[in-house]
C-alpha positions in Angstrom: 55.7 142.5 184.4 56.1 145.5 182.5 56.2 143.6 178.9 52.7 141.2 179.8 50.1 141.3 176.9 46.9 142.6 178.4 43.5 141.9 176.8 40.8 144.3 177.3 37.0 143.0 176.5 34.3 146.2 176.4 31.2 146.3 177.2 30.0 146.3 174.0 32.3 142.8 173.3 35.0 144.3 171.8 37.9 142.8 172.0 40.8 144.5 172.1 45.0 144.0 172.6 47.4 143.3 173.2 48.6 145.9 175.3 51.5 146.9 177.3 51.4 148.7 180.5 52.6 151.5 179.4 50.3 151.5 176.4 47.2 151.1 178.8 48.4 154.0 181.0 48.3 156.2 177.9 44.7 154.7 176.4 43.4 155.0 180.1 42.0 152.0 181.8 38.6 152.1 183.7 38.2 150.1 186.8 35.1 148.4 185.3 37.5 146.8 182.2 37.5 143.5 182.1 40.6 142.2 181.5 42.6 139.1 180.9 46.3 138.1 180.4 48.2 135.0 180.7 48.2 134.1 184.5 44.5 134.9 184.8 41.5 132.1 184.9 39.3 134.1 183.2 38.1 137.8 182.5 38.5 139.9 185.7 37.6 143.8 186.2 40.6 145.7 186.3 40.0 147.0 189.4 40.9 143.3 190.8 44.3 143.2 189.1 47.1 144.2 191.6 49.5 145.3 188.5 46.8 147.9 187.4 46.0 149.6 190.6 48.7 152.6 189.4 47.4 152.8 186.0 42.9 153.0 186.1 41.6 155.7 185.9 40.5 157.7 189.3 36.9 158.2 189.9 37.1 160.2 192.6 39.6 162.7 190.7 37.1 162.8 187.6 34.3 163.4 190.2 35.8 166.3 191.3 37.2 167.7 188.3 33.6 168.0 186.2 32.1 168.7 189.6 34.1 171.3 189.6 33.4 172.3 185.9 29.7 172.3 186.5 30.1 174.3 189.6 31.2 177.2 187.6 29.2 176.9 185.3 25.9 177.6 187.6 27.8 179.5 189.6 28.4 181.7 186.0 25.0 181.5 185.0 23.4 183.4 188.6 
C-alpha cells in the first residue's frame, strides 16, 4: 500500500498530489486533510483513513510541545 497515489484537498481548495506515503510523512499530514485515493468513494479526513493513522500529525504532542514553549516563556518573563 506503500506506492498508492494520495490526493490531498485544502481548505482553501487546493488540490494537491499525488503523493506517496512516505512523501506525506515528510510534508506532514493533519488529521483534518481531506483526502482521497483510488479505493475511496469520496473525500475523507485523514483521520478516517486506517493507512494514515502512523503518519498525521499528533495534536496532543504539538499541544504539549508549544505549551511547553509558552510556559517558559512566562515563566522567563516573572
Amino acid at each position: 500500500m506503500n506506492n498508492v497515489a494520495i490526493y490531498l484537498l485544502k481548505k482553501n481548495k487546493l488540490l494537491k498530489g499525488p503523493y506517496t506515503l512516505d512523501v506525506l510523512k515528510d510534508k506532514g499530514l493533519k488529521a483534518s486533510d481531506m483526502v482521497w485515493f483510488k479505493g475511496l468513494d469520496d473525500w475523507t479526513e485523514a483521520k478516517n483513513v486506517e493507512i494514515l493513522d502512523e503518519i498525521i500529525e499528533s495534536k496532543s504532542y504539538q499541544s504539549n510541545e508549544s505549551d511547553g514553549f509558552f510556559a517558559r516563556l512566562f515563566r522567563s518573563n516573572r
